[in-house]
C-alpha positions as CSV (number, residue, x, y, z in Angstrom):
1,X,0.0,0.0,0.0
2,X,2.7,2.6,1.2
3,X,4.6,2.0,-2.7
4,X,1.4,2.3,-4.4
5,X,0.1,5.3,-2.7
6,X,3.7,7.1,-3.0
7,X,4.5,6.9,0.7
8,X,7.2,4.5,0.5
9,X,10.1,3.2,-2.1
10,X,11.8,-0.2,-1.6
11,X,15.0,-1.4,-3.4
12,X,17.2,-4.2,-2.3
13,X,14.7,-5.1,0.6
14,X,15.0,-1.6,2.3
15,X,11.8,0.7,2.5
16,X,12.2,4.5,2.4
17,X,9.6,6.6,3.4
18,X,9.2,9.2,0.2
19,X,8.8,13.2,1.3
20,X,5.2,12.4,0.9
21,X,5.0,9.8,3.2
22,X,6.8,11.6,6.0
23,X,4.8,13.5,5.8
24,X,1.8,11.3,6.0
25,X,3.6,9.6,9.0
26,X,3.8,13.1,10.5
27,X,0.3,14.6,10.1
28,X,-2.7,15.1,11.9
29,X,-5.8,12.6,11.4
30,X,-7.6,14.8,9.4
31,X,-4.0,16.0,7.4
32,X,-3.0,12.2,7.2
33,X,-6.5,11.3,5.5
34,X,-6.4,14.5,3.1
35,X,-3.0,13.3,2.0
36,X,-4.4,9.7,1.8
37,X,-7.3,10.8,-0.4
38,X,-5.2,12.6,-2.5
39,X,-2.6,9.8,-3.5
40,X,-5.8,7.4,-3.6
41,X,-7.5,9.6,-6.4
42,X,-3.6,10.1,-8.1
43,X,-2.9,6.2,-7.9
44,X,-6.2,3.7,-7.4
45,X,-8.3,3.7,-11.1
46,X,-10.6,1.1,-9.2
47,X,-11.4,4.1,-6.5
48,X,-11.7,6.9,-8.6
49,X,-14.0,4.8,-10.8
50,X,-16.1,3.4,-7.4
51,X,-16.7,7.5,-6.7
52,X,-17.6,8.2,-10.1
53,X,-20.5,5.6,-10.7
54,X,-21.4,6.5,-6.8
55,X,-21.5,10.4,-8.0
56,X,-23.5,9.5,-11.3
57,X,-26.4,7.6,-9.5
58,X,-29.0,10.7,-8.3
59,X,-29.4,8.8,-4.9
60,X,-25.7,9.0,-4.5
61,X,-25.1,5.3,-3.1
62,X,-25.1,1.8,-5.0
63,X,-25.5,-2.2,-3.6
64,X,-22.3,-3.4,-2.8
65,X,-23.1,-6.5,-4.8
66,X,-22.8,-4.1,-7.9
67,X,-18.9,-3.6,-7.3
68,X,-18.4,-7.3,-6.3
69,X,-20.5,-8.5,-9.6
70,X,-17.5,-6.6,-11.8
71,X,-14.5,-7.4,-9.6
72,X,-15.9,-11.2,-10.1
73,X,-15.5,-10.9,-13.4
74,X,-11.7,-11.1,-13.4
75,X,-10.9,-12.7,-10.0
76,X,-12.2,-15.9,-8.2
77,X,-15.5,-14.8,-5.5
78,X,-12.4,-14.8,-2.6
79,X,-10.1,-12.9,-4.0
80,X,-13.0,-10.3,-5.6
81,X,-14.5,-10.1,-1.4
82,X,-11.3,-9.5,-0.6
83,X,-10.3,-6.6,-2.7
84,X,-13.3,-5.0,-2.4
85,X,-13.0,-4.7,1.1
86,X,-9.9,-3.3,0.9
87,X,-11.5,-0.6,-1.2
88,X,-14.1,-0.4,0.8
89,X,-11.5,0.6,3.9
90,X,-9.6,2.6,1.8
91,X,-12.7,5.0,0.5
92,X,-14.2,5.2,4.0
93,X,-10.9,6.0,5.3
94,X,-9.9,8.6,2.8
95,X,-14.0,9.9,3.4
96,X,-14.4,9.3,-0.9
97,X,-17.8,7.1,0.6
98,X,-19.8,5.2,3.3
99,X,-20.4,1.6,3.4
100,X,-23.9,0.7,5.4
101,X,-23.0,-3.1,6.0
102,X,-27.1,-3.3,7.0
103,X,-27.9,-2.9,4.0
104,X,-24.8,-4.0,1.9
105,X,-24.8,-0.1,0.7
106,X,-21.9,1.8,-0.4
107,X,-23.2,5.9,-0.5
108,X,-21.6,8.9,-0.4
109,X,-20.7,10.9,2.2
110,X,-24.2,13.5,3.5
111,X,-22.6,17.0,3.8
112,X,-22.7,18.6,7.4
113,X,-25.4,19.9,7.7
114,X,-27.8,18.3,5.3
115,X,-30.5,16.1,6.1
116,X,-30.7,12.6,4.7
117,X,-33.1,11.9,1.8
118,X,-35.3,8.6,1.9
């Protein structure tokens, strides 16, 4: 995760934290998941594409099983549950969208202040 999202480089087994990722390791909460949404946005397609379909739908959210369907596709039902929820993590920690296990919903985020729409 840390070479992906350009926080680290590795070469000949030793990991070096990039002026990025100091700073990442440095920062505030709120800092550290600004800097994590922006190298997720720069550096994960399948993230920027999850926001995107999420931001196209007028209700704003989605059935997980919609995601899962497509990573299906080109991974075996394990290995698709697993990666999508690792993006799941990932967008709910860089605040990109919610994921309402209840309902096996992923949304986006209500801004402050608004009230929720049935």
């Amino acid at each position: 995760m840390a070479v992906l999202l350009g926080f680290a480089e590795v070469a000949g087994g030793d990991v070096t934290l990039t002026a990025i990722g100091q700073q990442f390791a440095s920062a505030t909460i709120l800092d550290s998941k600004d800097l994590f949404r922006q190298q997720v946005l720069q550096s994960v397609p399948v993230l920027v594409s999850m926001l995107h379909t999420l931001q196209q739908k007028e209700s704003g959210s989605m059935r997980a099983v919609f995601f899962l369907d497509l990573w299906e596709e080109h991974f075996p039902q394990e290995e698709a549950e697993r990666q999508f929820s690792t993006a799941v993590d990932w967008g709910r920690y860089a605040e990109l969208f919610e994921y309402d296990a209840s309902e096996d919903r992923l949304y986006l985020p209500q801004p402050e202040g608004a009230a929720a729409v049935d």
